[in-house]
N, C-alpha and C positions, 0 to 999 in steps of 0.2 A: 504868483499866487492867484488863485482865480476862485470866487466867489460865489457861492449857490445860491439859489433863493432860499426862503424858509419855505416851512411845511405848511397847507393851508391849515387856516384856524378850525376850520373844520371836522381835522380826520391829520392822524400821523402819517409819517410819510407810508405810501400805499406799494413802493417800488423796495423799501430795504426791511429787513428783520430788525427788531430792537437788540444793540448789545446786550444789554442786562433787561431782565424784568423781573421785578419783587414785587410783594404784597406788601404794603402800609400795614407795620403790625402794632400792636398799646405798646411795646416797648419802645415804640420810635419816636415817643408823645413827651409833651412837657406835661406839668402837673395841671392842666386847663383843658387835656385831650388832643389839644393839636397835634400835627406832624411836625418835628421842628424841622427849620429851613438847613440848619449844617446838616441831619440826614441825609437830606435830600441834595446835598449840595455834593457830598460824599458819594452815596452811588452815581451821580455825574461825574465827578472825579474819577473814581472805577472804571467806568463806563470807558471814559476821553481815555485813560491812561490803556486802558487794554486794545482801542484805534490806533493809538500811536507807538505803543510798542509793536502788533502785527508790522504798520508801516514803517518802522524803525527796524523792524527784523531786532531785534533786544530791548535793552534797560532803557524806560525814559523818566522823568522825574517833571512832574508839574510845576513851573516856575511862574507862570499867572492864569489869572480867570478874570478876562471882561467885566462890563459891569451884569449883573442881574437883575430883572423885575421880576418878582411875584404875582402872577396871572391870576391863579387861582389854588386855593387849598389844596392839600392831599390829606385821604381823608383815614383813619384806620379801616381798612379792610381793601382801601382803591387798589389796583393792580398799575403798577409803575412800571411804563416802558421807558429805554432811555435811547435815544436814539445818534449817532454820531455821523461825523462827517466828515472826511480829511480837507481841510480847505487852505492849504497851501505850505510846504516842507521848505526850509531853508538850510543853509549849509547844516547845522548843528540842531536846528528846533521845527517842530512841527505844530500848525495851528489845527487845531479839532473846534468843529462846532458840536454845540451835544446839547439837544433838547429832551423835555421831559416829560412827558402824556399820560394822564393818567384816566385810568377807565374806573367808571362807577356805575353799574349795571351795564346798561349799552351805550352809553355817553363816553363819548372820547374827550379830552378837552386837554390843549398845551397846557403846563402849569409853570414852565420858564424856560430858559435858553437863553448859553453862557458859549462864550468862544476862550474854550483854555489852551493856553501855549503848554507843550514841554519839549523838555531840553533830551535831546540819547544820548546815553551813557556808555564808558567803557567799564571795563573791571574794575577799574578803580577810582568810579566812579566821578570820572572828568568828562565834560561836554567831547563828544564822537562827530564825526562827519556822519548824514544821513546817507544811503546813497540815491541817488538822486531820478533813475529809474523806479515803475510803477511796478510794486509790488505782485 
């Protein structure tokens, strides 16, 4: 498995497209306005899981997520890019890195980034061999 760097703090990464990108909308708020974090923790999960089934070619299923820090808020109305990463496939599981950027006017700024494992599936939904060739 081989290891990226992150994206600078700066600016999201400038070479890939965001898998997902959504708007922070009031539905997504606790009753004090914020964005809650399992939102935002959820289109990251989306995000990793739709990396890893392309690269799985089928079914994968989330079996862990790293730890995470809280950079910076998301705010109602920011625009949420989610960005992924394949960072290393083993027999049955694949590691995705997936960070999270959100723009608020012309300000870019990371708001976290998590490295979730999951597992590929078969039909009947038991850990698969990946195959082991670059998609």
């Amino acid at each position: 498995m081989t290891a990226a760097s992150p994206s600078p703090p700066d600016g999201p990464p400038a070479d890939r497209q965001p898998m997902i990108r959504v708007i922070a909308m009031p539905a997504d708020t606790n009753p004090s306005g914020d964005i809650f974090g399992g939102w935002l923790l959820a289109q990251m999960d989306l995000a990793g899981g739709s990396a890893a089934q392309r690269r799985a070619r089928g079914r994968v299923a989330t079996v862990g997520v790293e730890a995470m820090s809280f950079l910076a808020p998301v705010r109602v109305g920011d625009e949420v890019s989610i960005y992924t990463e394949v960072l290393g496939v083993g027999r049955t599981s694949l590691r995705i890195r997936v960070e999270a950027w959100r723009r608020h006017l012309d300000e870019n700024r990371r708001v976290t980034e998590a490295v979730f494992t999951f597992v590929a599936l078969d039909a009947q939904g038991r850990p698969r061999p990946v195959d082991q060739t670059e998609a």
